[in-house]
C-alpha positions in Angstrom: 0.0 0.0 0.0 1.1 3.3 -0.6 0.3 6.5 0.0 0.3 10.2 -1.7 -0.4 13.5 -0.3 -1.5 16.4 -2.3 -2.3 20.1 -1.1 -5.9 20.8 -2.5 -7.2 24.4 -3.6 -10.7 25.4 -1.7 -13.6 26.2 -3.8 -14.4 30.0 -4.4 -17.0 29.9 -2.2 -15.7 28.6 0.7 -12.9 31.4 0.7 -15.7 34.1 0.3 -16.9 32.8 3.7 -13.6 32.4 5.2 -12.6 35.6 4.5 -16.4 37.1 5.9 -15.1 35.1 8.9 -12.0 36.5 9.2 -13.0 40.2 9.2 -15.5 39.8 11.9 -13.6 37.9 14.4 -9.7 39.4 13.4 -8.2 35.8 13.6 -5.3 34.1 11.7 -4.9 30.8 11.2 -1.9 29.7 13.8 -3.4 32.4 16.0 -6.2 31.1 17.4 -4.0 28.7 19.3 -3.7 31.7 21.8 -6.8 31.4 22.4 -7.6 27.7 23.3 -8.0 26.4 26.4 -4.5 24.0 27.0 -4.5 20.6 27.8 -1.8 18.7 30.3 -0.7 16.5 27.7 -1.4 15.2 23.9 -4.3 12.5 25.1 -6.6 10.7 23.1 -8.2 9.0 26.4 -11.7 7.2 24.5 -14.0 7.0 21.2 -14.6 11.3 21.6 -11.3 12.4 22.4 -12.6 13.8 25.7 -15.0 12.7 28.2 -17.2 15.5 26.8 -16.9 14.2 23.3 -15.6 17.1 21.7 -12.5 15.5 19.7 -11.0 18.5 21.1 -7.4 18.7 22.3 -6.1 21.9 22.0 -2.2 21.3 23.4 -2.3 17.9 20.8 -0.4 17.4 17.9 -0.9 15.6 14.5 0.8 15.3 11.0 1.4 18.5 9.5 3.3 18.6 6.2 4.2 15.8 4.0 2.3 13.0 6.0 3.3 9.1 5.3 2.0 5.9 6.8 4.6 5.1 9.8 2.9 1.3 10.9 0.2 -0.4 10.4 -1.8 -3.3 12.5 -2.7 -7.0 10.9 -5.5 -7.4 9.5 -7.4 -9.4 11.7 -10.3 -7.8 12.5 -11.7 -4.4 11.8 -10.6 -1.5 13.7 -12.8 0.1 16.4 -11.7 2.9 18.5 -8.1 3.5 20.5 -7.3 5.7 22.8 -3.5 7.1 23.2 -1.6 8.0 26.3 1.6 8.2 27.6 3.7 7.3 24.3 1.4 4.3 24.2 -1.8 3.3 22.1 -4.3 1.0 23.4 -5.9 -1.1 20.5 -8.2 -4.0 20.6 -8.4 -6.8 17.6 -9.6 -10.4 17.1 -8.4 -11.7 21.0 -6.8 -9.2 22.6 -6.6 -6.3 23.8 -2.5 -4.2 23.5 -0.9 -1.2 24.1 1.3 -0.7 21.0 4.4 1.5 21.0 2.7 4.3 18.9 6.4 4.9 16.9 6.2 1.8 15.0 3.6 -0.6 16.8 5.9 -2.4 18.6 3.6 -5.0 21.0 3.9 -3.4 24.8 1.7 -6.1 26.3 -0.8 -8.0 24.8 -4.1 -9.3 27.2 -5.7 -12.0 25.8 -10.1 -11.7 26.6 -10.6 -15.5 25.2 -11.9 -17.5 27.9 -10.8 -21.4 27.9 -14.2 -22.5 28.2 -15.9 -20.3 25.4 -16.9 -22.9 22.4 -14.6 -22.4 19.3 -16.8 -20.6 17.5 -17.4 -18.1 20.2 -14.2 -16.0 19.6 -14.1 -12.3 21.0 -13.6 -8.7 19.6 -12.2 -6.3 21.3 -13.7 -2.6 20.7 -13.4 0.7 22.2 -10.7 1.1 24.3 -10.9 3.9 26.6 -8.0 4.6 29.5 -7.8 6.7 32.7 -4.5 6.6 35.0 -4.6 3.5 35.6 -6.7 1.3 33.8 -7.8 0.8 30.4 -11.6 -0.2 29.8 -13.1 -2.2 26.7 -15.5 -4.0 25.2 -15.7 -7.3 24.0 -18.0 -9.4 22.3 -17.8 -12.8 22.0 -19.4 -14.7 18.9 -19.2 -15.1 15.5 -17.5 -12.0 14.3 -17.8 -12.8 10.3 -21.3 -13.8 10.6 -22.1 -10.8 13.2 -23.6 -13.5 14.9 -22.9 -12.6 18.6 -23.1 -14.6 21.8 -22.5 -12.3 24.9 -20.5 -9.5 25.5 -18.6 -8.3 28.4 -17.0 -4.7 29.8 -13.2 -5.3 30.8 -10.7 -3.3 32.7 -6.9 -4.3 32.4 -4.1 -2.6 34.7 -2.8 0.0 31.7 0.9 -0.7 32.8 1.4 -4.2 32.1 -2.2 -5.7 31.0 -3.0 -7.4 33.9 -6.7 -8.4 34.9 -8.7 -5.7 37.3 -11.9 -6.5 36.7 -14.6 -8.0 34.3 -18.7 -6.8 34.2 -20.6 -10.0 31.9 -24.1 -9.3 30.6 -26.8 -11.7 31.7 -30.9 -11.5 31.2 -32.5 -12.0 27.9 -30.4 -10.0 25.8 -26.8 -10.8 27.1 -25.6 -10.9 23.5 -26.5 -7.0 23.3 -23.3 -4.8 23.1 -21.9 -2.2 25.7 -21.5 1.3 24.1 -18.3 2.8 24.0 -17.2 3.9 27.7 -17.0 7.3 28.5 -14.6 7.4 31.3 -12.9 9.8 33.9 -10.8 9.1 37.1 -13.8 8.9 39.1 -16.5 7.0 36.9 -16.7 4.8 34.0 -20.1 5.0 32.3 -21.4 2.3 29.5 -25.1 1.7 28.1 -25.4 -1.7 27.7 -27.5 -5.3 28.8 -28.1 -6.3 32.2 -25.7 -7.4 34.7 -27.2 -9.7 36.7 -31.2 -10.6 38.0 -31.9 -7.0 39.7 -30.4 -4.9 36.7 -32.3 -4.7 33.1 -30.8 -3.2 30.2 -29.7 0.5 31.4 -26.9 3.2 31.6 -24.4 2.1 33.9 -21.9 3.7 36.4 -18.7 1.9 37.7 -16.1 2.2 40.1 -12.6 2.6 38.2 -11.0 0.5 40.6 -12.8 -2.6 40.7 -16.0 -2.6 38.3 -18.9 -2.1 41.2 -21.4 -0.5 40.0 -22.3 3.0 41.6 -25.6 3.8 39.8 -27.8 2.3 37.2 -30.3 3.7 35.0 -33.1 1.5 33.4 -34.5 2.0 29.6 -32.5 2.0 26.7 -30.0 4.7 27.5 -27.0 5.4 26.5 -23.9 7.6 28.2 -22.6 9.9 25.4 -20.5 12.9 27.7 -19.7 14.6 30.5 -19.0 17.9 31.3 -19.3 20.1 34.6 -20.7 16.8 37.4 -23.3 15.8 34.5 -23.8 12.9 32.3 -25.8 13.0 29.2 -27.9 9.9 28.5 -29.7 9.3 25.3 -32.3 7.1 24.3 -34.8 7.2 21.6 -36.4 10.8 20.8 -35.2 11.8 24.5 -32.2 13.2 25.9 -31.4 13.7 29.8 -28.7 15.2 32.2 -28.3 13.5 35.5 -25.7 14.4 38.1 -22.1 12.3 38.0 -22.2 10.7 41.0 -25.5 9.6 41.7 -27.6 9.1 38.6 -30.4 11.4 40.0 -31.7 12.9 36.4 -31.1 16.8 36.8 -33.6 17.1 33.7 -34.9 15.5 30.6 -36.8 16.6 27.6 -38.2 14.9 24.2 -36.4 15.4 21.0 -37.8 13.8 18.1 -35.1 12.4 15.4 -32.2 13.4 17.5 -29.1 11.9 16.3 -27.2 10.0 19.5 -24.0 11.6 19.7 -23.8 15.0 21.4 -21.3 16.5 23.2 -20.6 19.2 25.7 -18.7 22.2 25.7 -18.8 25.3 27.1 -22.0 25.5 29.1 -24.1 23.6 26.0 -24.9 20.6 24.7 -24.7 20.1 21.5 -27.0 17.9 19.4 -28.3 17.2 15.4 -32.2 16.0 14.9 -33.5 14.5 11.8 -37.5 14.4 10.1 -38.8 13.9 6.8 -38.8 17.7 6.1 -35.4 19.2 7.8 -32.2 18.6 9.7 -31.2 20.9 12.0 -28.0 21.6 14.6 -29.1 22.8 18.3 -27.7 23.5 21.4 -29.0 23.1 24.7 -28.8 24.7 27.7 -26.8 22.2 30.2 -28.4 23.2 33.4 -32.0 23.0 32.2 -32.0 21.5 29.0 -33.5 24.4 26.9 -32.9 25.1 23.4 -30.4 28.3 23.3 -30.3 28.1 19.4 -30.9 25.7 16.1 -29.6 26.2 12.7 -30.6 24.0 9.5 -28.4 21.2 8.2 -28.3 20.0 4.3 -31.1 17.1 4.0 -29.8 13.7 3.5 -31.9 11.6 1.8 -31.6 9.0 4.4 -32.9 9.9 7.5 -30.0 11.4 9.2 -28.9 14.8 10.1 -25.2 13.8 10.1 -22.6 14.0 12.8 -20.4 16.7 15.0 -16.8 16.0 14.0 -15.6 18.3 16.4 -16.2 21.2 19.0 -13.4 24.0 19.8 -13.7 26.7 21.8 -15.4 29.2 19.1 -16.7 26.2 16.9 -18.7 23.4 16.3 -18.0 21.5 13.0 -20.6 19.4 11.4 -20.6 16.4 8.5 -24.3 16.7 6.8 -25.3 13.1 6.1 -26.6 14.8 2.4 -22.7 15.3 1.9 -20.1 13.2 3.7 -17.2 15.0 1.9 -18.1 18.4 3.6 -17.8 20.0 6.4 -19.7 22.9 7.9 -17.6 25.6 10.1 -21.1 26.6 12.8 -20.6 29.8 15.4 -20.7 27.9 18.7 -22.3 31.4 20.2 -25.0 31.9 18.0 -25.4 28.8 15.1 -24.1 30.9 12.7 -22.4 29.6 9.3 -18.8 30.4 9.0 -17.4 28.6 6.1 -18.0 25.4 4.5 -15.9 23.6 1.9 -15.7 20.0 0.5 -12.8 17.1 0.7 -12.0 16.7 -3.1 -10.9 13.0 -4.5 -8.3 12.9 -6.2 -8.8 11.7 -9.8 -12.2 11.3 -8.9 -11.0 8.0 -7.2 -12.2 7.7 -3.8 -9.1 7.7 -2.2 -9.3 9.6 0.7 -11.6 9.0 3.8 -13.7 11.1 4.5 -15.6 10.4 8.1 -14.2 11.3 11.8 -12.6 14.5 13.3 -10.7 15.5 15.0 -9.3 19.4 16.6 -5.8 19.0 17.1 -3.2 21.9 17.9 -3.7 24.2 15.2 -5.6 21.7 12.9 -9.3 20.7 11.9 -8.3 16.6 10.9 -11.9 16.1 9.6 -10.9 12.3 7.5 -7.5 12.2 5.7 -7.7 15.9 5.3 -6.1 18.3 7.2 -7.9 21.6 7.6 -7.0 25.5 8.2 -9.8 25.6 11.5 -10.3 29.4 10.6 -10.3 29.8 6.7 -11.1 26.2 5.9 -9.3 25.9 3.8 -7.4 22.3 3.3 -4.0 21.8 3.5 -2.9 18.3 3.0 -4.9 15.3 1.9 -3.9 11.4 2.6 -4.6 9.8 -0.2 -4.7 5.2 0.3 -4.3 3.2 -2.5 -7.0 0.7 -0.2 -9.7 3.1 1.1 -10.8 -0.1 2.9 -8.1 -0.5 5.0 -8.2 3.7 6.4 -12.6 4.4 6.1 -12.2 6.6 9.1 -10.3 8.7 11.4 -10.3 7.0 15.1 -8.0 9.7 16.8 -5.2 12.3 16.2 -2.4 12.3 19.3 1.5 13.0 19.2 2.0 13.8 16.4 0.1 10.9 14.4 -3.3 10.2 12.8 -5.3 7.0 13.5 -7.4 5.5 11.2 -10.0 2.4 10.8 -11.3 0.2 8.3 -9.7 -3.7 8.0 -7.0 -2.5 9.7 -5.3 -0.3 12.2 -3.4 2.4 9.8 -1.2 4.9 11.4 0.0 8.3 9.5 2.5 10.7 10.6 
C-alpha cells in the first residue's frame, strides 16, 4: 500500500466565507491557538477524544506537512476505536486487547479476553478502548464475528501498565448478546449503556467504580452515556435526551427530542445535538443546566434519515458532516449557530481515495478524515490519499503527532 499527499485548492465559495469570517472575528490561522483552552498532555483517552466528546485537544499534535504511513496493525479484525496515552496506544483486535508503542507498533503487552471454556466458535472482539491513569476499559463481544452472529459481551478493565486483569462486568438477562456502548470514562466513573448485569439490573446506563467494576448507579431504559461535562452525564435514548448528576444518577432534567441523532457532546456550558425528520435537519444546542434550546440552525437534508454528525467542537466552533454530503464539512458559530465557512474534501482523480468520516481538533488543525484543515479559513491543507480506502474508512483519533485511522486494519499516518 502506498500513500500520496497532495495540497488541494478550496472552492471560491468557501474562501468568500472564510474571509467574511476573518473580518469579523480578526483571527489568523496559527493564532487562534492563543486562544484555546490547554490541555496537560497530547491525550486521546476514548472514542470522543474527551469525556465531553468534543475531539478536542487543543495542546495535541498531529501530522502536519508531507504525512506518510509510519505502521500499520494485521488485519485481523476491523478496527474500532483507540485511545492514546503516555507514548502508548491501546488497541483491541480479534483476542486481545494491547498497548502498542505508537512509533512503530511495537507490541507493549498483549491481554488475551478468550476464555478457555468459550466454544470455538465463540471468539471475541475487542472494541473501544478507553484509559484513565490506571486502567484501560473495553468491550468485548464474544461470537461469531464474520457472521455478526454474537453470543454475549462483556466490559473489561486491564491494569494500563502491564495488562494485567482488574476487573470484568458480563451481561446476563434476555439480551446478554447486546453490546456495551463505548465507555466514557474519567478518574472517578466509567459509564457504558449496555445489557443487564445480573437478575436486579435490566438493560440501562451504567456507572462503575474505576477500581474494581462495582457498580455505583444504574439507569433503566434503553440509554446510552454519550459525555460529560461540569458533574453531568448526558444519557440518550430514543427521541429523549437527559442530564443526571455524576455521582448519583439522579436525572437533573430531561426533555423529548424527536429524530435526535445520538452523539452529542458538551462544551462550554451547552450541549450540542443534530435531529432529523422527513422535512429538515437541524444543529441545536442546549442549555446544560436545564435543557432548553439556546439556538438551532438547519443542516443540508440527507436523503436518508440522518442529520449527520459533530466532527468536532473548539472553543469558538462546532463542526458538522451533513449526512446529504459526507465529503463536507460545515464551520457553525458555537455562540450563536451561525455559518462560518463550509468547503468539500475533493478526490483525487475522482478516485475515492481519501476517507472522508471522523474528526478531530488538534493543535492548530481541523483533521476532519484524511484531510487536514485551516480551522479558521477552511481551507485544506494536506490530503492522505490510500491506494486501499478499505483498510483507512475513518479517522479513530489524532495524538503525538500521528493520525489513526480504521477500516480492515489499524493504519497509522505521521
Amino acid at each position: 500500500m502506498t500513500m500520496s499527499t497532495t495540497p488541494t485548492a478550496i472552492g471560491r465559495r468557501s474562501m468568500l466565507r472564510a474571509v467574511a469570517g476573518l473580518s469579523v472575528f480578526g483571527l489568523t490561522g496559527r493564532g487562534i491557538a492563543n486562544q484555546l483552552q490547554r490541555e496537560p498532555s497530547d491525550t486521546w483517552s476514548q472514542s470522543g477524544g474527551t469525556a465531553a466528546n468534543t475531539s478536542f485537544l487543543p495542546s495535541g499534535s498531529g501530522p502536519r506537512e508531507s504525512p506518510s504511513i509510519a505502521w500499520h496493525s494485521p488485519a485481523t479484525v476491523e478496527a474500532a476505536g483507540v485511545a492514546v496515552l503516555e507514548n502508548r496506544v491501546y488497541y483491541g483486535d480479534h483476542q486481545s486487547l494491547k498497548a502498542l508503542s505508537p512509533s512503530d507498533g511495537t507490541p507493549q503487552w498483549t491481554a488475551p479476553v478468550r476464555d478457555e471454556s468459550e466454544a470455538s466458535d465463540n471468539d471475541p472482539y475487542v472494541k473501544y478502548p478507553a484509559v484513565t491513569t490506571d486502567a484501560v476499559v473495553a468491550v468485548v463481544r464474544y461470537g461469531d464475528f464474520a457472521r455478526a452472529n454474537y453470543r454475549s459481551t462483556a466490559l473489561i478493565a486491564r491494569n494500563r501498565h502491564d495488562g494485567s486483569p482488574l476487573w470484568r462486568v458480563t451481561s446476563a438477562g434476555d439480551d446478554h448478546a447486546a453490546g456495551f456502548s463505548p465507555p466514557v470514562v474519567t478518574e472517578q466513573v466509567v459509564l457504558a449503556g449496555g445489557p443487564g448485569i445480573s437478575p436486579e439490573t435490566g438493560r440501562g446506563a451504567f456507572a462503575f467504580e474505576p477500581s474494581d467494576g462495582s457498580v455505583r448507579w444504574h439507569r433503566p431504559g434503553p440509554l446510552t452515556p454519550i459525555a460529560v461535562a461540569d458533574g453531568r452525564v448526558v444519557l440518550t435514548g430514543p427521541d429523549t435526551i437527559e442530564a443526571v448528576a455524576i455521582e448519583t444518577g439522579k436525572q437533573l432534567w430531561k426533555r423529548s427530542i424527536a429524530g435526535l441523532e445520538r452523539a452529542p457532546s458538551i462544551a462550554g456550558g451547552a450541549i450540542f445535538v443534530t435531529k432529523s425528520s422527513s422535512t429538515t435537519n437541524q444543529l441545536l444546542a442546549l442549555d446544560d443546566e436545564s435543557g432548553a434550546t439556546n439556538w438551532r440552525t438547519e443542516l443540508p437534508k440527507a436523503e436518508t434519515r440522518s442529520a449527520g454528525s459533530i466532527a468536532a467542537i473548539d472553543t469558538n466552533t462546532i463542526y458538522v458532516q451533513p449526512a446529504a454530503h459526507r465529503a463536507d464539512v460545515i464551520a457553525f458559530d458555537r455562540r450563536d449557530g451561525g455559518e462560518r465557512w463550509r468547503t468539500t474534501i475533493d478526490q483525487p482523480e475522482g478516485v475515492q481515495s481519501v476517507p472522508t468520516s471522523g474528526g478531530a481538533r488538534t493543535g492548530d488543525e481541523l483533521y476532519l478524515g484524511g484531510a487536514i484543515i485551516d480551522p479558521v479559513t477552511g481551507s485544506v491543507t494536506e490530503q492522505i490519499s490510500f491506494d486501499n480506502a478499505d483498510e483507512s474508512r475513518y479517522l479513530l483519533a489524532v495524538a503525538g503527532g500521528r493520525s489513526y485511522f480504521g477500516g480492515a486494519r489499524l493504519t497509522v499516518v505521521a
